[in-house]
N, C-alpha and C positions, 0 to 999 in steps of 0.2 A: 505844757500841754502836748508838745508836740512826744516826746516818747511815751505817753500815753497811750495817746493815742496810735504812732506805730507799735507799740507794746498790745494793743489790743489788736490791731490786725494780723500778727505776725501769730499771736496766740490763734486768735479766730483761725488762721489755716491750717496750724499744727494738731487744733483740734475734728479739723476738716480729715486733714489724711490719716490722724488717728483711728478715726472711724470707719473711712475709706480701706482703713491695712487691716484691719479687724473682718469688716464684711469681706474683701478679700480671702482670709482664711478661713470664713466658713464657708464661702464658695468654691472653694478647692476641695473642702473636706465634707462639701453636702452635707452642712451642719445647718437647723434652722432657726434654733435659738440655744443659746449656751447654760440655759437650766430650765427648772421648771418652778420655779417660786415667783417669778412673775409674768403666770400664762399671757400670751397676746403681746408683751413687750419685746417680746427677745432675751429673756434671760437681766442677772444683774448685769452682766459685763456688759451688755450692749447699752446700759444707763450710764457707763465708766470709761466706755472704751474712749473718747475723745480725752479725756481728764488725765489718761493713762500716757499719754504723750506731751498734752501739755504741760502737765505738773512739776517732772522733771527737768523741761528746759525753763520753765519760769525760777524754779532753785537754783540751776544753774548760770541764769541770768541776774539773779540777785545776789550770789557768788562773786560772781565776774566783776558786777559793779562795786561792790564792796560795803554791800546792805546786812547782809549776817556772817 
């Protein structure tokens, strides 16, 4: 239980500055949403942008441990 459970906090933050790094560059780039196919949300990517950072370190953590 216990890598689980830090397995899920460790995601939960990665997913935090995912989004954090994302809204970053569109406020550098006075950008307000990154398309137009889902008005009022912010675009797809802003539905993905936390996924986009976690996904790759949870592969790489199932790598590491020797799961795939």
């Amino acid at each position: 239980y216990l890598t689980v459970i830090l397995g899920a906090l460790v995601l939960s933050c990665l997913g935090q500055i995912g989004d954090l790094s994302f809204s970053l560059i569109k406020r550098e780039y006075n950008i307000k949403d990154y398309g137009n196919l889902m008005p009022g949300h912010g675009g797809v990517l802003d539905r993905f942008d936390s996924t986009l950072l976690a996904t790759p370190s949870v592969i790489a953590y199932l790598a590491l441990v020797g799961v795939l």
